[in-house]
C-alpha positions as CSV (number, residue, x, y, z in Angstrom):
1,X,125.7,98.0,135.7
2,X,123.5,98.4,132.8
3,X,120.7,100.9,132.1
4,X,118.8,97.6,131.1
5,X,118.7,96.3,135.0
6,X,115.9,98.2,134.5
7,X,113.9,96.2,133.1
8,X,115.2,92.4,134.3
9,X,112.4,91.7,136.2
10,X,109.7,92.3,133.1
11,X,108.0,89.2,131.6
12,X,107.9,90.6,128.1
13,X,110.8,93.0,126.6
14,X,109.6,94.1,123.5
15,X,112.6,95.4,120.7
16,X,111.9,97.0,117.7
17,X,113.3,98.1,114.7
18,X,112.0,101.0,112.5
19,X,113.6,99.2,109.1
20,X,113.8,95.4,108.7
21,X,117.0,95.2,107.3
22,X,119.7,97.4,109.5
23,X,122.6,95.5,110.8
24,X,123.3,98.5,113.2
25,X,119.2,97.6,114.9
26,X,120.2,93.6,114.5
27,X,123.3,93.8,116.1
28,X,121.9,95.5,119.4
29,X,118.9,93.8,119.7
30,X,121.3,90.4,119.6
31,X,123.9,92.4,121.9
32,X,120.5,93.2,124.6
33,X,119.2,89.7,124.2
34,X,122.7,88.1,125.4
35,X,122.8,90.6,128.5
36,X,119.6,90.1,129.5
37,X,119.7,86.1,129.2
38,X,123.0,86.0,131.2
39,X,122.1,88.8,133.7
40,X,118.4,88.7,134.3
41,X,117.1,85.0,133.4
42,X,114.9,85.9,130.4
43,X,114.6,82.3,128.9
44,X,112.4,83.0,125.7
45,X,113.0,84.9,122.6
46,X,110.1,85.8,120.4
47,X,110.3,87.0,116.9
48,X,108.2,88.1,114.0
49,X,108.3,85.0,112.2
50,X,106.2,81.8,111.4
51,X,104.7,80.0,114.3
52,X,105.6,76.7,112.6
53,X,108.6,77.3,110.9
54,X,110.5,78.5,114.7
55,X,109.5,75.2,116.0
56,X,112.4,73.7,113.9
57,X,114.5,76.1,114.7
58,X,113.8,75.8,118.2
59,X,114.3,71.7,117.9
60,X,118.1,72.7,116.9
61,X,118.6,75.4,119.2
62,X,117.7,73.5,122.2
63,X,120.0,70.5,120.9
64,X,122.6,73.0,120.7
65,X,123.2,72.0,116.8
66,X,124.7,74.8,115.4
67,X,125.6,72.6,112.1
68,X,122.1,72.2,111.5
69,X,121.0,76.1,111.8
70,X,122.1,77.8,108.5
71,X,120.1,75.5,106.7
72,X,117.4,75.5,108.3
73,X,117.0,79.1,108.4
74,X,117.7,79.1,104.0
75,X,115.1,76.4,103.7
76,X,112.2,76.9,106.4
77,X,112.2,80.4,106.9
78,X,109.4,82.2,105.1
79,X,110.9,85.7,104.6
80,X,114.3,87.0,103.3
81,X,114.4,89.8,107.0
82,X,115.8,87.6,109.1
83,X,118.2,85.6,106.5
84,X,121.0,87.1,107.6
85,X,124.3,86.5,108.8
86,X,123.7,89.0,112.0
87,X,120.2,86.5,112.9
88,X,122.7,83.7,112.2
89,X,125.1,84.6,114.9
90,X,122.2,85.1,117.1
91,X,121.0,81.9,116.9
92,X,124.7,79.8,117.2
93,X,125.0,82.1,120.4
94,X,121.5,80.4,121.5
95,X,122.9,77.1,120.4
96,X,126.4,77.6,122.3
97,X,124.7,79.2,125.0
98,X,122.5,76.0,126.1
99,X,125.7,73.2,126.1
100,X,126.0,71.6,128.7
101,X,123.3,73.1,130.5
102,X,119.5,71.6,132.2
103,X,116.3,71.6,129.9
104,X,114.7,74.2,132.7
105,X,117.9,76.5,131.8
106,X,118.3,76.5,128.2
107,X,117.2,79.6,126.1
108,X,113.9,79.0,123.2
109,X,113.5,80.7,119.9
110,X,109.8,81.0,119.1
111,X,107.7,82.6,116.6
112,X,104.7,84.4,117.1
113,X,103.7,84.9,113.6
114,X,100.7,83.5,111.4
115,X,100.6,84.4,107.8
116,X,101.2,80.9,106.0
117,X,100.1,77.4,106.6
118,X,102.7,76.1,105.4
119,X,104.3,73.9,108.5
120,X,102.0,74.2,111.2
121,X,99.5,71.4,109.7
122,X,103.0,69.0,109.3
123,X,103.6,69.8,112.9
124,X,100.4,68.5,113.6
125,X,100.0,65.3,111.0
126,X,103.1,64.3,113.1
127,X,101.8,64.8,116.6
128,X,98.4,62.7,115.9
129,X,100.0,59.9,113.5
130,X,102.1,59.3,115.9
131,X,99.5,59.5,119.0
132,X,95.5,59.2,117.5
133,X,94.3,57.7,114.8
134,X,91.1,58.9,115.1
135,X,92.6,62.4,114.7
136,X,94.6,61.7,111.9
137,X,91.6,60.6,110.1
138,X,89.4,63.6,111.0
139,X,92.5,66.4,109.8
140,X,93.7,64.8,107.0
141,X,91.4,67.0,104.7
142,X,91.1,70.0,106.1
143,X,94.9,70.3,107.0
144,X,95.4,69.4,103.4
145,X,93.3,72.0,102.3
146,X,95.2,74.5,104.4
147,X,98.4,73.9,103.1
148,X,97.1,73.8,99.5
149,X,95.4,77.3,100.1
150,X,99.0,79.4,101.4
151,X,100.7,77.3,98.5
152,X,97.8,78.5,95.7
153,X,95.8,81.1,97.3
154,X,92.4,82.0,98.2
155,X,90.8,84.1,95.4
156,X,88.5,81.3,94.6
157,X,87.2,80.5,98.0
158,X,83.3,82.1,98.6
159,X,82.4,83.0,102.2
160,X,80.3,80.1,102.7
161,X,83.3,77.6,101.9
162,X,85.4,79.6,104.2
163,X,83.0,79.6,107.0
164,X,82.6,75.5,106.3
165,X,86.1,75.3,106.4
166,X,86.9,77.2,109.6
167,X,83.8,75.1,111.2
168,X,85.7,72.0,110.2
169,X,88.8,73.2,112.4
170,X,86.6,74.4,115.2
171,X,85.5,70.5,115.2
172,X,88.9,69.1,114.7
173,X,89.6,71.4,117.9
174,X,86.7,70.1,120.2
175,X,87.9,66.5,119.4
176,X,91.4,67.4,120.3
177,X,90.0,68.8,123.8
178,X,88.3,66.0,124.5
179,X,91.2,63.7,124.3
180,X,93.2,65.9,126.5
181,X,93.7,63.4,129.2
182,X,94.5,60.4,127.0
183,X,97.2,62.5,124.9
184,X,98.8,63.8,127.9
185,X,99.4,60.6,129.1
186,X,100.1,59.1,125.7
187,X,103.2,62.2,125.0
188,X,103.3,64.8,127.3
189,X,101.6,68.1,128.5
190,X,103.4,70.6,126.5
191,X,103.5,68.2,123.3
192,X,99.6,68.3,123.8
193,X,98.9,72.2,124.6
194,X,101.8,72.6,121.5
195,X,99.5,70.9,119.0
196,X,96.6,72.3,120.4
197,X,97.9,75.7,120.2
198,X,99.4,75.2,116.5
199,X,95.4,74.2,115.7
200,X,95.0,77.8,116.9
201,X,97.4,78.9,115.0
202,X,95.9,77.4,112.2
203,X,92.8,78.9,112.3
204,X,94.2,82.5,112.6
205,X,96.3,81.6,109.7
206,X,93.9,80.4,107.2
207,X,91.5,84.0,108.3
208,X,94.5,85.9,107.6
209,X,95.4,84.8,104.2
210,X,91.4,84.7,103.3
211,X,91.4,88.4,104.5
212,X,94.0,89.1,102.4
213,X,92.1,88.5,98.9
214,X,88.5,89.6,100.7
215,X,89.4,92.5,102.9
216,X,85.5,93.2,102.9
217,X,84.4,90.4,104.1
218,X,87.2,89.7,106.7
219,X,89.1,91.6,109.1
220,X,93.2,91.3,109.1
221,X,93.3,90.8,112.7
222,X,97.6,89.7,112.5
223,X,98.6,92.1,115.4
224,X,96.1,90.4,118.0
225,X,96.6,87.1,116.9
226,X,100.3,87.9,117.2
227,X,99.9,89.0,120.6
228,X,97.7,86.1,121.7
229,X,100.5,83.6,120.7
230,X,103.3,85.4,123.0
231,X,101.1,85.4,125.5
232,X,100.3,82.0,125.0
233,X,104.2,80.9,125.4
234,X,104.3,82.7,128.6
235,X,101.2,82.0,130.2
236,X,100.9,78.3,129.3
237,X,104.2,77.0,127.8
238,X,106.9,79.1,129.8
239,X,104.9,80.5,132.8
240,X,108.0,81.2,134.9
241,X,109.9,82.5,132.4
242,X,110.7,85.7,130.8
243,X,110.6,86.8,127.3
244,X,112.4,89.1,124.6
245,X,110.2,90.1,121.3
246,X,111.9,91.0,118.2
247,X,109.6,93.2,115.7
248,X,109.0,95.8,113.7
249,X,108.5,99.4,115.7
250,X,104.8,99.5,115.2
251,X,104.2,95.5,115.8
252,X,105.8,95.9,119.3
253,X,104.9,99.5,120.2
254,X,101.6,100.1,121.8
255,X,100.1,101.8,119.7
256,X,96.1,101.2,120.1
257,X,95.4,103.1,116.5
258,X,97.2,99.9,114.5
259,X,94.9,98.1,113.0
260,X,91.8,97.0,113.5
261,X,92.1,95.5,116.7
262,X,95.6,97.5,118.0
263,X,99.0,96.7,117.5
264,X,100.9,93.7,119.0
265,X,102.4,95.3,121.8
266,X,99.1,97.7,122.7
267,X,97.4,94.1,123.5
268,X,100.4,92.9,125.5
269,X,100.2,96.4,127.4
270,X,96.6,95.7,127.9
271,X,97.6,92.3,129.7
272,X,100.6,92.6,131.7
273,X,100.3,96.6,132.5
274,X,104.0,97.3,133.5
275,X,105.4,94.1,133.0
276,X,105.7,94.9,129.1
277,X,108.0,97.8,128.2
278,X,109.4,98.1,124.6
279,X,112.1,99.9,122.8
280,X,112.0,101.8,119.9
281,X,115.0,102.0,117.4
282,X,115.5,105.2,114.8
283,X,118.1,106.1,112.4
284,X,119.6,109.2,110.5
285,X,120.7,107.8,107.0
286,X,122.8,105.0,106.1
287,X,122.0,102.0,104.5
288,X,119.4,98.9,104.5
289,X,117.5,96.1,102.6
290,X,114.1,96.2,101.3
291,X,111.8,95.1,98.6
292,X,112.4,98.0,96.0
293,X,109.3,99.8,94.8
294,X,109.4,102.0,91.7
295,X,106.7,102.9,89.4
296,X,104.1,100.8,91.0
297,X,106.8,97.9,90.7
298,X,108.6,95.7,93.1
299,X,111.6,95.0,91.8
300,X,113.0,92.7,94.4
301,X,115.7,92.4,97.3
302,X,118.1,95.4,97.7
303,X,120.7,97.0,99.4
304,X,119.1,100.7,99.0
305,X,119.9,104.0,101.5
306,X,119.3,107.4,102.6
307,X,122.0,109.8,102.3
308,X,119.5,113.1,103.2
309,X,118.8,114.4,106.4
310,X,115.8,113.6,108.0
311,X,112.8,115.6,107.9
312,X,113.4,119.0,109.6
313,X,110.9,119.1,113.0
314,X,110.9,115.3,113.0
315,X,112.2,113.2,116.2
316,X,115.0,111.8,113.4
317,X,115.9,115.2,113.0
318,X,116.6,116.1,116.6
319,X,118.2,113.2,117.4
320,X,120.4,113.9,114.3
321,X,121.3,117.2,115.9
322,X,122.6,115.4,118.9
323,X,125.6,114.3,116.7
324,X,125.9,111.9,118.9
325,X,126.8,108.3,116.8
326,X,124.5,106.1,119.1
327,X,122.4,106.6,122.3
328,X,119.5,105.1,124.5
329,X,117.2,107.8,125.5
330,X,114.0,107.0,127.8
331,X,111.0,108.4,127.1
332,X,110.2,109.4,130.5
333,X,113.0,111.6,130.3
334,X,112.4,113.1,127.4
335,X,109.1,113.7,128.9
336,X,110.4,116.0,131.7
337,X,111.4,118.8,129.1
338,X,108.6,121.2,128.4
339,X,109.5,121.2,124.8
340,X,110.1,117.0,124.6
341,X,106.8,116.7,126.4
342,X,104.7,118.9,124.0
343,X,106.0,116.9,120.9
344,X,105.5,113.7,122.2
345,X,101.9,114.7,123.9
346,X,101.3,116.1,121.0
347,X,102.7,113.7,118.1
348,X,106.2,113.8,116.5
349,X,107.2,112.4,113.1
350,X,109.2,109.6,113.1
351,X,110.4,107.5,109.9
352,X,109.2,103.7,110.0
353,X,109.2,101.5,107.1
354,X,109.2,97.8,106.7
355,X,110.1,95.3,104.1
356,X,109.2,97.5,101.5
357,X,111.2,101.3,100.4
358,X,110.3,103.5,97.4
359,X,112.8,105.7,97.1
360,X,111.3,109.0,99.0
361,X,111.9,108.6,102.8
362,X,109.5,111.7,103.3
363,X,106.8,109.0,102.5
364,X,107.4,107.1,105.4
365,X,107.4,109.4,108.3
366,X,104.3,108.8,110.8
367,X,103.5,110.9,113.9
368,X,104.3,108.7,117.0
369,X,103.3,109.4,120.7
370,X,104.5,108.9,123.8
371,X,102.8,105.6,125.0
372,X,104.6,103.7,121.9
373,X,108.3,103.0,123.1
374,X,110.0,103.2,126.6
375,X,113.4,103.8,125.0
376,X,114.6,105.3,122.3
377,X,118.3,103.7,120.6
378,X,119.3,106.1,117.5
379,X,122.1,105.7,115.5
380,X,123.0,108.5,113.2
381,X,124.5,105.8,110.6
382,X,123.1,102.7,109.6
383,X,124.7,99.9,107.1
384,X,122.3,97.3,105.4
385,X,122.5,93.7,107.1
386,X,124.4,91.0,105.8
387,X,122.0,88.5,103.6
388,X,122.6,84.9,104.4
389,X,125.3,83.4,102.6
């Protein structure tokens, strides 16, 4: 028996991390994916990587090719946080995991992510050169466009290109509707709602990057978008499966104040209710990798750490008063203590950063709440993760 029985019968597991480079947050989240694939069915694992780029990964996964996976995480994946060795053993489990076994059985390895266009418009030259010419003909532009623009950028693009650009998709989409019937029949369903969806994706990608370089013009709507595409697998692509999300703390928390539309998991909360519950990871000190900023510089990749204690009053410091190495704590117990129930009700420091660290942890502590995270896991000592070799 597991504490994690708990939550077997969820359709969306959300796992955290408050770094994005702590072996010690890796290596559980990898160690509570395995348990709850073998003991509770969950089929689907989500992460906070490129829609496109997983697609491959997926391809090998489900083929159980582990000889193919450590190159294709070096050259598909977008960014250096999950190019590690701990990801790496992840995935061969996946691999070994689905030998021998039925299609409906086998585990997937999506992404929900859509910052860069760089493979969903190959996914999709594939899918209609090999089913509509028609299609072919109408995308060729505009997907080459797309892929240009994450390559070079969009600081040149007005508004009224963009919006004749996004129109162009919107049109591209409609014609891809209306030979629904004919492409089903032609591959399959889910190879037709797949390039639909990557479509989809394509549009939220291209706003994104344009919001980037015109953030008055154009909200960054990531977290929703992110959201919508998990709950796309599970509704349309998986509908009787179950699914495990790997992200950052705030990306899965539900935390309605992120961005402008809510975090990630606040619009999975809003969908499934109780069906989504998330964990929250934390640490004392001990080592990670980030993108080192000093002086207004980023200075690239590195193994950095925090060797001071945490912020006195700040849930980091209580749990490092615990002593305890490692624990899972629920929030709803925590909750049942006067003096718990008053910091979380009324907002508790907590340190959360992400790819990027400048040196002064007390920069990066946020007040959190209790509606973010389920479960706590602390450990008092963290060690960086191994980057891919």
């Amino acid at each position: 028996m597991s504490w994690l029985d708990e939550y077997g019968e969820l359709k969306i597991l959300g796992l955290g991390e408050s770094t994005h480079g702590t072996k010690e947050f890796f290596q559980a989240k990898d160690r509570i994916m395995r348990y709850m694939v073998e003991n509770h069915g969950y089929k689907v694992f989500g992460i906070e990587a490129d829609f496109g780029e997983s697609i491959y990964i997926n391809e090998a996964v489900l083929a159980s090719d582990k000889s193919a996976i450590r190159d294709l995480m070096k050259d598909k994946m977008h960014f250096w946080t999950w190019k590690t060795e701990e990801v790496f053993d992840m995935i061969i489990w996946m691999c070994e995991y689905n030998e021998g076994k039925a299609e409906e059985e086998k585990v997937h390895y999506v992404g929900v992510d859509c910052q860069l266009n760089t493979y969903n418009p190959l996914h999709l030259y594939k899918y209609f050169e090999k089913y509509s010419k028609e299609l072919i003909d109408e995308a060729g532009d505009v997907l080459s466009f797309l892929q240009t623009g994450t390559a070079e950028g969009y600081d040149d693009l007005d508004r009224a290109s963009y919006d004749e650009r996004q129109e162009q998709l919107t049109e591209l989409l409609i014609s891809l509707r209306a030979k629904r019937d004919e492409l089903i029949e032609l591959s399959s369903y889910h190879e037709y709602i797949l390039a639909k969806r990557l479509l989809e994706v394509c549009k939220q990608t291209f706003e994104l990057e344009y919001s980037y370089v015109n953030t008055e013009e154009i909200e960054n709507n990531r977290d929703p978008y992110m959201a919508k595409n998990a709950l796309w697998y599970m509704d349309e692509y998986f509908p009787a499966s179950k699914m495990l999300m790997w992200q950052h703390n705030y990306h899965v928390g539900k935390v309605e104040t992120y961005g402008p539309g809510g975090s990630m998991g606040h619009n999975m909360h809003l969908a499934l209710g109780d069906s989504y519950k998330v964990i929250g990871f934390s640490f004392a000190q001990g080592g990670f990798n980030a993108i080192e900023l000093a002086g207004g510089n980023y200075l690239g990749l590195k193994s950095l750490s925090i060797t001071q204690n945490p912020k006195a009053q700040s849930l980091n410091f209580y749990f490092f008063e615990t002593e305890e190495p490692a624990f899972a704590i629920k929030t709803e117990d925590m909750l049942k203590s006067d003096n718990w129930s008053n910091k979380l009700i009324d907002g508790i420091d907590m340190l959360n950063f992400g790819a990027v660290y400048n040196g002064s942890p007390t920069d990066y502590y946020y007040p959190i709440y209790q509606n973010y995270w389920d479960v706590f896991i602390h450990f008092q000592e963290t060690r960086h993760a191994d980057v891919l070799q």
